[in-house]
Structure formats: C-alpha cells, structure tokens
C-alpha positions as CSV (number, residue, x, y, z in Angstrom):
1,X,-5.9,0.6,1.5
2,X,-5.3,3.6,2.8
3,X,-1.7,4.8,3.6
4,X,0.2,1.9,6.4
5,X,3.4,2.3,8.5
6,X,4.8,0.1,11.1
7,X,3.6,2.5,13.4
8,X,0.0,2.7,12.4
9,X,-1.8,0.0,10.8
10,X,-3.3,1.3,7.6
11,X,-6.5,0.2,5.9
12,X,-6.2,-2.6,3.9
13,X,-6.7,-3.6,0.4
14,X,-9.5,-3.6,-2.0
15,X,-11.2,-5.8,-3.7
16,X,-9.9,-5.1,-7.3
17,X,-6.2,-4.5,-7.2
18,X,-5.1,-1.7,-9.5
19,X,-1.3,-3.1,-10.6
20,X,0.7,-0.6,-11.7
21,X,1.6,0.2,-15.8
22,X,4.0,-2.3,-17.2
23,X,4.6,-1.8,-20.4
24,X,7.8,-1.6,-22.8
25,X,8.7,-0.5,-26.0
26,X,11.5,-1.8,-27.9
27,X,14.1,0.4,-27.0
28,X,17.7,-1.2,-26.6
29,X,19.4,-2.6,-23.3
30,X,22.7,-2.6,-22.5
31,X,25.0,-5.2,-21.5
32,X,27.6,-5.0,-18.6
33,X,30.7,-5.7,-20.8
34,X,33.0,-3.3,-18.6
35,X,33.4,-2.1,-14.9
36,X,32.6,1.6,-15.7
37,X,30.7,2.0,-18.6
38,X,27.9,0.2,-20.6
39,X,28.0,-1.3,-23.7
40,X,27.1,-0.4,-27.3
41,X,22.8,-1.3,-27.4
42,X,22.5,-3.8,-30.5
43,X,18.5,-3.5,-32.5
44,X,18.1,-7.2,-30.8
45,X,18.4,-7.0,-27.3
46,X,15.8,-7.7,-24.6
47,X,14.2,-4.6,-23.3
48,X,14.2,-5.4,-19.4
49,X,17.0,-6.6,-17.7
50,X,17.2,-9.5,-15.0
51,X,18.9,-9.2,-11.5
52,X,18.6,-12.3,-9.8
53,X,20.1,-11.3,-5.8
54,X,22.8,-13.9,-4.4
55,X,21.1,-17.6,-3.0
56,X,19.9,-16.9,0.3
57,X,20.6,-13.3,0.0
58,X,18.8,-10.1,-1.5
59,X,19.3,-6.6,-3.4
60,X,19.4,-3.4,-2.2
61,X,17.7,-0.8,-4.6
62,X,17.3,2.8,-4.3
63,X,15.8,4.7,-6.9
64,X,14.8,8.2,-7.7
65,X,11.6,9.7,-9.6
66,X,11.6,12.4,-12.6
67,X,11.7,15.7,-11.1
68,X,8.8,18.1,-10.8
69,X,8.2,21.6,-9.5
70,X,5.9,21.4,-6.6
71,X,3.9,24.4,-4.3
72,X,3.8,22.1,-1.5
73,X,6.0,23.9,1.6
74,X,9.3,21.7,2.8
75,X,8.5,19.2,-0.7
76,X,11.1,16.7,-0.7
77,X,11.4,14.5,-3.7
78,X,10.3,11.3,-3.2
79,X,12.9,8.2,-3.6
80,X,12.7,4.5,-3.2
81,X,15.1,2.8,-0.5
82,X,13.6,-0.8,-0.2
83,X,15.6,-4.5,-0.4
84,X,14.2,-7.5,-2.0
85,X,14.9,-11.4,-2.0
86,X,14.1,-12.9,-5.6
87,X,14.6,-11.8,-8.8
88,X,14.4,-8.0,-10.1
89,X,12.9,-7.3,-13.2
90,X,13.3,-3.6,-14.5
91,X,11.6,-2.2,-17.5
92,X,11.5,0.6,-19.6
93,X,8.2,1.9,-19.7
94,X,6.5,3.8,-22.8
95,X,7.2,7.7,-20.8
96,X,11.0,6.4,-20.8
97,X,10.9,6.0,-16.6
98,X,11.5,2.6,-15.3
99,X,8.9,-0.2,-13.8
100,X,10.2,-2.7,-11.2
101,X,9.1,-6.4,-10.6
102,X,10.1,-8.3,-8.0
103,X,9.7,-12.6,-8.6
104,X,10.7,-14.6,-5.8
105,X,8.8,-17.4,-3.2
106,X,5.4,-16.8,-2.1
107,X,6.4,-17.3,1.7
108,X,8.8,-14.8,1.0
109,X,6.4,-12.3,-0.4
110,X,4.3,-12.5,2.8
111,X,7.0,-11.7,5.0
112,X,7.7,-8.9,3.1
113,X,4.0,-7.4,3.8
114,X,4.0,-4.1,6.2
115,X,0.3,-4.1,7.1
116,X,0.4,-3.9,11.2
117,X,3.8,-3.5,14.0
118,X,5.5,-6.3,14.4
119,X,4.7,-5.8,18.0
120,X,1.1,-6.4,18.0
121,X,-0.3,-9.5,20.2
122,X,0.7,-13.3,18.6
123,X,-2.5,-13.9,17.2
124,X,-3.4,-10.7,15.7
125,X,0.1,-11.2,13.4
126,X,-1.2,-14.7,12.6
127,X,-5.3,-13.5,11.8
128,X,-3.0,-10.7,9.9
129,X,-0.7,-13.4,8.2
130,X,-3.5,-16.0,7.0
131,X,-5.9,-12.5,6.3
132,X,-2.6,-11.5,3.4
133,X,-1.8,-15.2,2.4
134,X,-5.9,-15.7,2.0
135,X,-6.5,-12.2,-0.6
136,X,-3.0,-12.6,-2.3
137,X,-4.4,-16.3,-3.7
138,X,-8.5,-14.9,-4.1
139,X,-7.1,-11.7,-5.6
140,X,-4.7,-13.1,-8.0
141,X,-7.1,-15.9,-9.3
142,X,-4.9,-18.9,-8.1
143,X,-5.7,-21.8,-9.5
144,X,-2.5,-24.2,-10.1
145,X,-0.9,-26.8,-8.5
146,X,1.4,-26.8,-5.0
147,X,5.2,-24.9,-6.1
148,X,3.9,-23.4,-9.3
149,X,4.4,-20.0,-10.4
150,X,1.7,-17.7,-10.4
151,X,1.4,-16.0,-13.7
152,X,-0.9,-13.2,-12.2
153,X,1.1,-10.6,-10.9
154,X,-0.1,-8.3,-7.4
155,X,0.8,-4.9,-7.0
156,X,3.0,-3.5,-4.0
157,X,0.5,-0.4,-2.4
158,X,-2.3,0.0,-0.9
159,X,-4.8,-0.9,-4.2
160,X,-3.7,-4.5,-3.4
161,X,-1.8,-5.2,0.4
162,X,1.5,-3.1,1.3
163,X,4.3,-4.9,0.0
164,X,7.9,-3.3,1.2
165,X,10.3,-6.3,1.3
166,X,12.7,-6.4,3.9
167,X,12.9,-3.5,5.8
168,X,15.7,-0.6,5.3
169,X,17.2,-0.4,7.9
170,X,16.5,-3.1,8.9
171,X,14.2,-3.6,11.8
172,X,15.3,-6.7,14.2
173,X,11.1,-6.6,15.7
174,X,10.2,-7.7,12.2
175,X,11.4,-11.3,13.1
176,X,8.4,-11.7,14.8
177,X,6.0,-11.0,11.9
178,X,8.2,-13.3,9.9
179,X,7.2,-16.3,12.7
180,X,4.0,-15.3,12.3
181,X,4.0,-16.5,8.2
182,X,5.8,-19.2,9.5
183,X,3.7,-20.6,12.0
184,X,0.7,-20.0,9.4
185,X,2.3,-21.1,6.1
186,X,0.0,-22.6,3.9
187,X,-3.0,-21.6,5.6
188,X,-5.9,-19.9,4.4
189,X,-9.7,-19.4,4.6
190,X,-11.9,-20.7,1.9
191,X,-15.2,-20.4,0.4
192,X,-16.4,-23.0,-1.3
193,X,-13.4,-24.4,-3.1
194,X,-11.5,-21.2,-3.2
195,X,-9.7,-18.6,-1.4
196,X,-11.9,-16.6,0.5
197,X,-11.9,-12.6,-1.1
198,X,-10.4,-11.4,2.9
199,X,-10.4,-7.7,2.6
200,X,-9.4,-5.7,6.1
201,X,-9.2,-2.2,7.3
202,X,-7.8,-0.4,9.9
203,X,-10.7,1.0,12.3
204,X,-14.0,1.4,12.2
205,X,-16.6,3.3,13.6
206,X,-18.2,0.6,15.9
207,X,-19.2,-1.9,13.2
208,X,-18.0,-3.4,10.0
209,X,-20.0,-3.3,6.4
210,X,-21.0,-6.0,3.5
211,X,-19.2,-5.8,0.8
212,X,-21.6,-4.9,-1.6
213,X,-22.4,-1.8,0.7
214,X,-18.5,-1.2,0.5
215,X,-17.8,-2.2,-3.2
216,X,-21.0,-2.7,-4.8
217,X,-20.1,-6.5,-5.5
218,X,-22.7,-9.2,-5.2
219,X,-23.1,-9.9,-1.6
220,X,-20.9,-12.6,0.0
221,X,-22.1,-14.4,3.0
222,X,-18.5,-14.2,4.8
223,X,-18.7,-10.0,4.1
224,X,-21.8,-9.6,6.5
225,X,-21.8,-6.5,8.9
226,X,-20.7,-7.1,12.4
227,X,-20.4,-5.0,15.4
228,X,-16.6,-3.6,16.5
229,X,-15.8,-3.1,20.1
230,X,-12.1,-3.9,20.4
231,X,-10.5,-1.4,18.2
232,X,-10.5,1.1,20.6
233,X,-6.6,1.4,21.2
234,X,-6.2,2.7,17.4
235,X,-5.5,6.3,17.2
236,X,-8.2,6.7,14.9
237,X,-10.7,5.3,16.8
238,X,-12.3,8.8,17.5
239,X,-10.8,12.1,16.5
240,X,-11.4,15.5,16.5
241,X,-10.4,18.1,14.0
242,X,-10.5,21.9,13.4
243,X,-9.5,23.3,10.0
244,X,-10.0,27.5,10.3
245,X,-12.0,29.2,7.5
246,X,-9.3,30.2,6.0
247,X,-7.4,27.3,5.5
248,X,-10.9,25.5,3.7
249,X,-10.7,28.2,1.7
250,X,-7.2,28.0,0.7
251,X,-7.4,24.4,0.2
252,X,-11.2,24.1,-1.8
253,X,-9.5,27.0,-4.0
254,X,-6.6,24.9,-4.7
255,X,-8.9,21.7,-5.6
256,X,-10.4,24.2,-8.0
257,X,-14.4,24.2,-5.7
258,X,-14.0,28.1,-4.3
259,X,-13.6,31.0,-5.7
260,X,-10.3,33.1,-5.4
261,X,-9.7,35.6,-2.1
262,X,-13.9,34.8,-1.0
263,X,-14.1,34.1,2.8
264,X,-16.2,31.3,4.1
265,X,-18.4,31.7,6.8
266,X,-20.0,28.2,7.4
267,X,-19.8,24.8,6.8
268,X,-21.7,22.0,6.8
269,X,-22.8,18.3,6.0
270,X,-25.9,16.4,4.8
271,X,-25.7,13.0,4.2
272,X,-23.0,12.6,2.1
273,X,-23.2,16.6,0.5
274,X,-21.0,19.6,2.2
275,X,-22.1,22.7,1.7
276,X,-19.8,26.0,2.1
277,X,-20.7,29.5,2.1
278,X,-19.7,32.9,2.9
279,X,-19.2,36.1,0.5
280,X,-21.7,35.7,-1.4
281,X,-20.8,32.3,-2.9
282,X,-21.9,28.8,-2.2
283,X,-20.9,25.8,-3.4
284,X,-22.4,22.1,-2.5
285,X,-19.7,18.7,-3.4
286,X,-19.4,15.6,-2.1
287,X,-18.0,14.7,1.3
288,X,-15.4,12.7,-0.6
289,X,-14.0,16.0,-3.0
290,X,-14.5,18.0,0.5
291,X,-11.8,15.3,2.4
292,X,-9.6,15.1,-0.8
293,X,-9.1,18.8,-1.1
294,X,-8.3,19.1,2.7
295,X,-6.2,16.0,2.8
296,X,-4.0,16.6,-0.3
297,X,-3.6,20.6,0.4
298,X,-3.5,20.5,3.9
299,X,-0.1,18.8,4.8
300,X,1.1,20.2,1.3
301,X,0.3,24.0,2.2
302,X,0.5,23.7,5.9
303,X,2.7,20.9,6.3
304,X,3.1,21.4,10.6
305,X,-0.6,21.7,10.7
306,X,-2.2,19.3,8.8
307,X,-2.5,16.6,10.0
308,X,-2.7,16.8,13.6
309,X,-0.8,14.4,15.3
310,X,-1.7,11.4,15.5
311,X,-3.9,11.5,12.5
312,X,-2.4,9.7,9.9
313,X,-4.5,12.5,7.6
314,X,-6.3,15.1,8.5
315,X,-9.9,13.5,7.8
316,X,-9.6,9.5,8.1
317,X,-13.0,8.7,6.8
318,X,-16.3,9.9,5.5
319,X,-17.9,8.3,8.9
320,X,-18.1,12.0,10.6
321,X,-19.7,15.1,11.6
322,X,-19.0,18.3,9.9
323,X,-19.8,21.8,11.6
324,X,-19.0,25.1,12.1
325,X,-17.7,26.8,15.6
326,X,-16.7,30.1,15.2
327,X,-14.2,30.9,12.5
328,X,-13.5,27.2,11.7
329,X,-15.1,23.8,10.5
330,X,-14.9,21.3,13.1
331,X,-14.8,17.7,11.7
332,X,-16.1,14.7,14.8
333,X,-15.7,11.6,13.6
334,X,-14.2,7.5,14.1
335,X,-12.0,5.1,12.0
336,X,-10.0,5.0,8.8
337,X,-10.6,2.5,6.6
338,X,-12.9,1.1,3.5
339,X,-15.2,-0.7,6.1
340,X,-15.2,-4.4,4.9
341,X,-13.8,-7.6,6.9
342,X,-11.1,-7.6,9.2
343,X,-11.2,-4.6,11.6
344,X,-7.1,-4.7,12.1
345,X,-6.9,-2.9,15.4
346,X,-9.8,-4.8,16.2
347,X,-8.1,-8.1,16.0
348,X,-5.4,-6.5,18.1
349,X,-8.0,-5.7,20.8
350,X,-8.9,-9.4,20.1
351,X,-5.6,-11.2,20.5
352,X,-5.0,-8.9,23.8
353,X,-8.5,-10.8,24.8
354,X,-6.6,-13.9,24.1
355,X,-8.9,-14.7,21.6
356,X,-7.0,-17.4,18.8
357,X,-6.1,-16.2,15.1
358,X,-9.0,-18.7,14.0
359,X,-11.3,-17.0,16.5
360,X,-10.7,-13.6,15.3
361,X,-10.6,-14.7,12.1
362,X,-14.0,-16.7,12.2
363,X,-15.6,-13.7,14.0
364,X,-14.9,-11.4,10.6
365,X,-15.5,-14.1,7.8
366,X,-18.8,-15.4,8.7
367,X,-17.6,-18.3,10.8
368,X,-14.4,-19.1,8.2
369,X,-11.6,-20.9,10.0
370,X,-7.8,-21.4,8.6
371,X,-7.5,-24.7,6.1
372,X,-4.7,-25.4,4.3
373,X,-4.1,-25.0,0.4
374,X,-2.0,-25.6,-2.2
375,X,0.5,-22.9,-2.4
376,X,2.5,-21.2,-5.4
377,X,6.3,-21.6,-5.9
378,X,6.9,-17.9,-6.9
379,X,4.6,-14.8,-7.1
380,X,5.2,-12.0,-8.9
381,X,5.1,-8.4,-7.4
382,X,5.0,-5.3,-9.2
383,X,7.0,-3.1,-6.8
384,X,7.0,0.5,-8.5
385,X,7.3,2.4,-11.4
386,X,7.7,5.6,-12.6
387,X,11.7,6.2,-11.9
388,X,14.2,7.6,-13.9
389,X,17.3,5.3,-12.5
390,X,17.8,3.0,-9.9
391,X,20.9,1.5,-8.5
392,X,21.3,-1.9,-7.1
393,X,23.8,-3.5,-5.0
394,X,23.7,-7.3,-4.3
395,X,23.8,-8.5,-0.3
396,X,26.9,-10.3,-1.6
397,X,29.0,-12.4,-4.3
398,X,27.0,-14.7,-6.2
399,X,23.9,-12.2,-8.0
400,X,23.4,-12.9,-11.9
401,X,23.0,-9.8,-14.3
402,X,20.8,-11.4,-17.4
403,X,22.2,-14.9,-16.3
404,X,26.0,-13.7,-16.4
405,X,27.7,-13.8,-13.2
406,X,27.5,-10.3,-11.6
407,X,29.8,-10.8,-8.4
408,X,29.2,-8.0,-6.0
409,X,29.2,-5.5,-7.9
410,X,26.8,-2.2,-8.0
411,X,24.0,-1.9,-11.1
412,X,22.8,1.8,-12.4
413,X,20.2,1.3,-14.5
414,X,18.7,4.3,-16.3
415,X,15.6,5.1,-18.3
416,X,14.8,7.8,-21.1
417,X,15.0,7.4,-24.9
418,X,16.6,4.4,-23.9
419,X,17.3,1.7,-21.0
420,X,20.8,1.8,-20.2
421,X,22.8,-0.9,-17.7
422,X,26.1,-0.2,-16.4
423,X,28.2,-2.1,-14.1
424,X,30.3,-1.4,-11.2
425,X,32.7,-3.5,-8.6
C-alpha cells in the first residue's frame, strides 16, 4: 500500500507482507524494582519486556527514532504517538533500537485498521471491514480453530494493511468504523476452503488488473480485471502535474541519474522508459526510478511545492503521460494504487449507489460474497521498530509490567548496548 490517512484512502496492501525485523540478542532487561530508577540487569533475564494495558483499557506509547542528519528543508524528526489495547511486547533489536509488538483480540485489531474515513457511506466501511478481516486470515496462513491464537504475526504499514490502533487524539467519527467490524464480525470471502487473498487499492485509472499482471502470481479467478466507473470522487482520480526543468534536474541529480549543474531540456516517456536530455547528456531509466526520484526529493527539497495539493505525492502512479511544455515536464495521469481487487473509492462511489457490502464486494472478487469463518482469539501485530526509547503510560490502574502489577504508573524503556526498563508513578 501506498501511504493512507483518514483523509485520503491509501492503496492497500500487497500480496506478500514484508513484517518488520524482530530480532534480539541477549542483552540484559531490567526490572522495575523502584519508582525512579531501574534495577541492576542479572546475565538471566528475558530480553523483551511485557506490558499488558489495564482490562478493558489500553496504553499510550510515544516513542522516538535514532537521530540522523537530513538535507530535506523543514525535516522534523519522526516520532511515534499511537495507543494500543492488548499486550505490548518491546524488544531489543541486534542495531540496539527497539521493535514493538502489539498481541491483543482479532476484532480489536480490525478496528484498529486506518484504511478509508470513517465517514465514508455504511457499506463501503463494511466491503472495507470484511476486505481487512478477509487478507489478515489469507495473508497470515490461518488455519486453527475458533479463539486460538494466531502464531503468524502481520505487520502494521502499508506492506501488509495500515494498522494505527486507536487513534491519538482520539477521533469520536471512528465509532463508526468500529460498527462497521461489528456488524461484519466473523465474516469473510472464501475460495475454496480458505480465505480469499482480498488485496485493494485506492483508485484506478478506469479499470482494475489480475493479479498476476500486478504481482506476477499464478492467476486467481477472483483477481480478474474489471472496469471502474465509481471512483471518480477520489482526488486522485485524474491529476495533473508540472515539475520545472530545474527541479528534475535537481532531484534525478540527487537519485544519483543526472549529472551535476547540466540543464535539461526535454522529457519524455515510452512505455515504461523516460528519457531526459539537455546539455549534452542523456540518460534513459525506468518510469519507476523517474517517480521515486521526484517523489522522495521533491517534498524533501521543495517541501511547499511538491506535492501539489491534493496529491498525496507528486506522481501517484505509473498509469500517466509524461511530456514536455516549455521549461517543465508535465506529468497527465489517473489513480494511485497497485491495481489489484478492491478499487476503495470505488466502493465508496458504490455504497453512495446504494449498492450492499456483498454487492460491492462480489463485483471485485469474481462473484465472492461474505461467509462466516472461524476466527482467531489473538493476532499478533508487529507495530514498529527502529526506536531508541519509548515511554508508555497505561489508560489506568490495573496494567502488569512482566506479570507484576504496574498500577498506573509511566514505563521508559530504552535501547542501546542494552534494554533498560524504568518505572515511574
């Protein structure tokens, strides 16, 4: 998937999740034996730490990354302000930074998933709710029995399905994608036997794609190609953009494909190959290294340029025209998105319609309607990694620190040589 807010929906997941790194050396932990400091680590103790949040209740964890110098203009430094229901997991990873993983009820888990507003049409929340519940179980190989735990964990971003927990602030409109997973709980669409693989995307450009044109997988008769025309309220529906000479230069240069201080005079696009001239160079790439190098230096360089509002980037997908109108490249094209399944703001233009969830759904997987399945107890969800401390603060009394009573009291846990825990009323 591509990037998601609540504002825009974002293109959806893949179909091979990528979870994040989780591995641990055996570096000590510390125990929360005092109110202000940690204690002594001993050569035999665990090297993760449990925080199981209050019944009924959640934690609140904020988090920062390791510190890097950056070019980009305005660069903030990224942090993590998200709350989670369940159990927390934190490890110490092999670089010393810390890896989070979040356990708690598969319902739960669905809720937490930020994939379209909250505000969209009834049944487009519903398609979007059985759509999640359907991938997370195809994705994660689920198997078991109803209320077990499944041992395969999914990952939080856009490789798998945007998982953010409940939102910070919190966001009363939310309550209505919660009633969506509700209304929908234990529904899904199978194949065969099994949970259907229910990849979605944003927008398209006026149809959707098999999945072995998408992914190169063997094709699957609920993937077929059909034609889109209800997607037309997304943003990204059509757009128009014009990056100036300079600014390709500037950002190809950056992405290491122009040479330094040359001028470009034209560019262009062939199939699936850009070609860029002027001062006597030329170089020829991909359309995929052209986007990346625009999308990732553009905002970065020129951060109240790129992207043009309301792009979410400056070039949402590879279905485009590239040209050249005076001193700029001028970029025509429609939709964001890998291209497979469920067109998203399609299923909005659906539900407004008043097409059903099980028609819109039915329409995308080859005639699949919702059945109900067996369901796991718990799910586990890899959250993040890469930080150098978090702290967590329980939504009130009754959270557990490695099974000892924690009260509600504030956790700092920190990474580097080694993982320390401290504790704090």
């Amino acid at each position: 998937m591509v990037a998601v807010t609540l504002l825009l929906a974002g293109a959806a997941c893949t179909s091979t999740p990528a979870p994040g790194a989780d591995r641990t050396t055996s570096e000590p932990t510390t125990a929360p034996s005092s109110p202000t400091a940690s204690a002594t680590p001993t050569s035999e103790t665990p090297t993760s730490t449990l925080i199981r949040s209050p019944n009924g209740g959640s934690l609140l964890v904020r988090g920062t990354y390791p510190r890097v110098a950056s070019r980009c203009v305005r660069y903030q430094r990224p942090r993590l302000a998200a709350r989670y229901p369940g159990t927390l997991s934190v490890k110490r990873s092999d670089d010393g930074t810390l890896a989070l993983t979040v356990t708690l009820p598969f319902e739960d888990y669905l809720k937490g998933i930020a994939e379209v507003p909250p505000s969209w049409p009834r049944a487009a929340l519903e398609a979007q709710a059985i759509a999640a519940r359907s991938y997370a179980l195809a994705t994660t190989g689920w198997e078991g029995a109803e209320g077990e735990t499944l041992k395969t964990p999914i990952c939080a971003t856009t490789s798998c399905q945007v998982y953010l927990g409940i939102p910070v602030p919190f966001d009363p409109g939310v309550r209505r994608w919660f009633a969506a997973v509700r209304r929908t709980s234990g529904e899904v669409l199978l194949y065969g036997d099994r949970p259907a693989d229910t990849v979605y995307f944003s927008t398209s450009n006026g149809r959707t794609y098999g999945n072995d044109e998408v992914f190169g997988s063997a094709p699957l008769p609920y993937l077929r190609p059909v034609v889109e025309r209800d997607d037309g309220a997304s943003p990204v529906s059509h757009w128009r953009v014009r990056v100036s000479f300079d600014d390709v230069a500037t950002f190809l240069h950056e992405a290491g494909e122009w040479p330094p201080q040359r001028t470009i005079s034209s560019v262009g696009l062939e199939g699936s190959t850009v070609t860029v001239q002027g001062a006597g160079a030329s170089r020829s790439m991909d359309l995929t290294t052209f986007r990346d190098a625009v999308n990732v230096w553009g905002p970065c360089l020129k951060p109240g340029r790129y992207p043009p509002s309301p792009l979410p980037v400056t070039l949402p997908s590879k279905w485009m025209t590239l040209s050249s109108s005076g001193d700029a490249a001028v970029a025509v094209g429609r939709g964001w998105g890998h291209g497979a399944g469920m067109v998203q703001w399609g299923a909005y233009g659906k539900a407004l319609r008043g097409l059903s969830a099980s028609d819109i759904l039915a329409y995308y997987y080859g005639g699949l309607r919702p059945q109900t399945y067996p369901e796991p107890g718990l799910i586990h969800v890899q959250v993040v990694s890469g930080l150098t401390s978090i702290r967590v603060v329980p939504s009130g009394p009754g959270a557990t620190l490695d099974g000892e009573e924690l009260g509600s009291g504030r956790v700092t846990i920190t990474g580097g040589d080694e993982l320390t825990v401290t504790t704090r009323p």
